[in-house]
N, C-alpha and C positions, 0 to 999 in steps of 0.2 A: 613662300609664295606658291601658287596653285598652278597647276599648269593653266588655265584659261588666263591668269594674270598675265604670265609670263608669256603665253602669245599676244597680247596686249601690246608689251615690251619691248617684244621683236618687232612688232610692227612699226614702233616708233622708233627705235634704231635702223629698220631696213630704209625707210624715207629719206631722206637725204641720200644714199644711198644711191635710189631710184632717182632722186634731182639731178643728183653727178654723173648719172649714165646720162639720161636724156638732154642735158644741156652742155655734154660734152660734144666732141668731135670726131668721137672713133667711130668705125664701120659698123653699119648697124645699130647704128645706138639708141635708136626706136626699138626696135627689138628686143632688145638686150632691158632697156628699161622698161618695156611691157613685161617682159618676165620677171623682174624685179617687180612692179606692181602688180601683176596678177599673182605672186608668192605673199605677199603683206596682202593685199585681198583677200583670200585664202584663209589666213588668220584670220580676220574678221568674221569670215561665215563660222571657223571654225570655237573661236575663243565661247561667243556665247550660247554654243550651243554644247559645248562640253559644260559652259556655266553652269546651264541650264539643269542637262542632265543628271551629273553629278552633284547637285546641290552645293558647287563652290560660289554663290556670288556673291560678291564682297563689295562694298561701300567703294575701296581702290578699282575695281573693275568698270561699275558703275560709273563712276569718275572720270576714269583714266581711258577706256575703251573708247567712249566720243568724241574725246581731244584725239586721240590715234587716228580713229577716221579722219578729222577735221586734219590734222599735218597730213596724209598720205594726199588725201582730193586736194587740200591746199595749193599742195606741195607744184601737182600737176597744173592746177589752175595759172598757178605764177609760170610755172614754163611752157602753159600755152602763149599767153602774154607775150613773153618775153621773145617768144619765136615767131608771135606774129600769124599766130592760130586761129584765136578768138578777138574779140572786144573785149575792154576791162568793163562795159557795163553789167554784164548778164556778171561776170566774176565779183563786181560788186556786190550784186544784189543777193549773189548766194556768200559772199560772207560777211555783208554784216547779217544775214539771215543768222550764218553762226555764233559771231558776236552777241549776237541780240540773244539764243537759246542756250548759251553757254553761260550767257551772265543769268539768267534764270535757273539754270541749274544750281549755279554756285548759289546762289538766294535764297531755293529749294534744298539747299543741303545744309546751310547754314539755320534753317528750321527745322530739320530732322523729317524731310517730306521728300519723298519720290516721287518724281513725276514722269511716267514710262515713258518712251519712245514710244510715236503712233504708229501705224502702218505707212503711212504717208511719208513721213521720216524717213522707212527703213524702205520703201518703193526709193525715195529720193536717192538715197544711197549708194542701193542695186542699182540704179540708171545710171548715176554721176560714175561711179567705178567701172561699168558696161562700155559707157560711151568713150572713158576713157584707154579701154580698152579698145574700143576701132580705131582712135582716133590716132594712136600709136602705132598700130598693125598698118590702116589707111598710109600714115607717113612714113613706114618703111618703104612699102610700094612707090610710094613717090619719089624716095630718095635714092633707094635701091634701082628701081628700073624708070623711071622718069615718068610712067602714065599714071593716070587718072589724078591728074593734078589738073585738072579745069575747077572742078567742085569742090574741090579740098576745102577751103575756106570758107565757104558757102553752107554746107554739111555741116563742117566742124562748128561752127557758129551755130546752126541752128540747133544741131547737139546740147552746147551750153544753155541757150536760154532753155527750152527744155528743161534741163536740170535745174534753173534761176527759176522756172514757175511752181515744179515741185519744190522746192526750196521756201517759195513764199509760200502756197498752201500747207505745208507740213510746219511750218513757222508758227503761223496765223495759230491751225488745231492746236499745235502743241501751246501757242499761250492761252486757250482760252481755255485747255484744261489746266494749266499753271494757275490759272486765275480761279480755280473753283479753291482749290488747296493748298495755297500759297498767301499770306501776308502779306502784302505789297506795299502797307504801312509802315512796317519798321525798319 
């Protein structure tokens, strides 16, 4: 396995990881689990661009690299929810956004056809993993010293749909390049 794989790999092992800091109890656990995600982010910038460089990219990376993003934002998504951060609509709309590009990929590989990530996608990305990162940083400060918790939720929500709009336009592009080189009949 290639080293760009294998940062792949870690990133889908560090995820959970990162769930069990942030929706634990201990001090600082905002913190502790920003740095757990901005380490598996990290990877991310870094895997395809050693792909890149070094001419490793493999069919498994390709594959496996979108699922890893998709568990890591997931990941965080469900433990905004869960604490009462966000809305589950905007979190709706960005995953069946995934659902919906993730079953097209499998379709597109099951034809032996690639269909790249757009820019839109890889914007959507960099936001969704950014904001996640305030929004962690944000609720240290809150938990840690008790200010700037008027707007938290307010912020933190309009952060996600944000992310749920690039979500659907980077959805939209990506099928309607799906649809030029993709069999949709069989």
């Amino acid at each position: 396995m290639n080293t760009p794989n294998k940062l792949t790999v870690a990133r889908v092992i560090i995820t959970p990881f990162f769930l069990l800091a942030f929706m634990s109890s201990i001090p600082h656990r905002c913190l502790i689990a920003c740095a757990i995600f901005g380490i598996a982010a990290i990877t991310d910038a870094i895997d395809g661009k050693l792909a890149r460089k070094n001419n490793q990219i493999t069919t498994f990376g390709k594959l496996l690299d979108p699922v890893a993003d998709k568990m890591l934002t997931t990941a965080a998504l469900l433990a905004f929810i869960a604490e009462g951060i966000c809305s589950v609509w905007p979190v709706f709309i960005i995953l069946t956004r995934e659902f919906i590009i993730t079953s097209v990929r499998l379709i597109s590989a099951a034809q032996n056809v690639v269909v790249p990530a757009n820019i839109w996608g890889k914007i959507k990305t960099a936001t969704q993993m950014v904001f996640t990162v305030i929004i962690m940083l944000w609720g240290e400060l809150v938990e840690t010293f008790g200010f700037l918790r008027l707007n938290y939720h307010f912020v933190t929500n309009i952060m996600i749909w944000i992310t749920a709009v690039l979500a659907t336009v980077s959805g939209i592009i990506y099928l309607v390049q799906a649809k030029k080189t993709i069999d949709f009949s069989k």
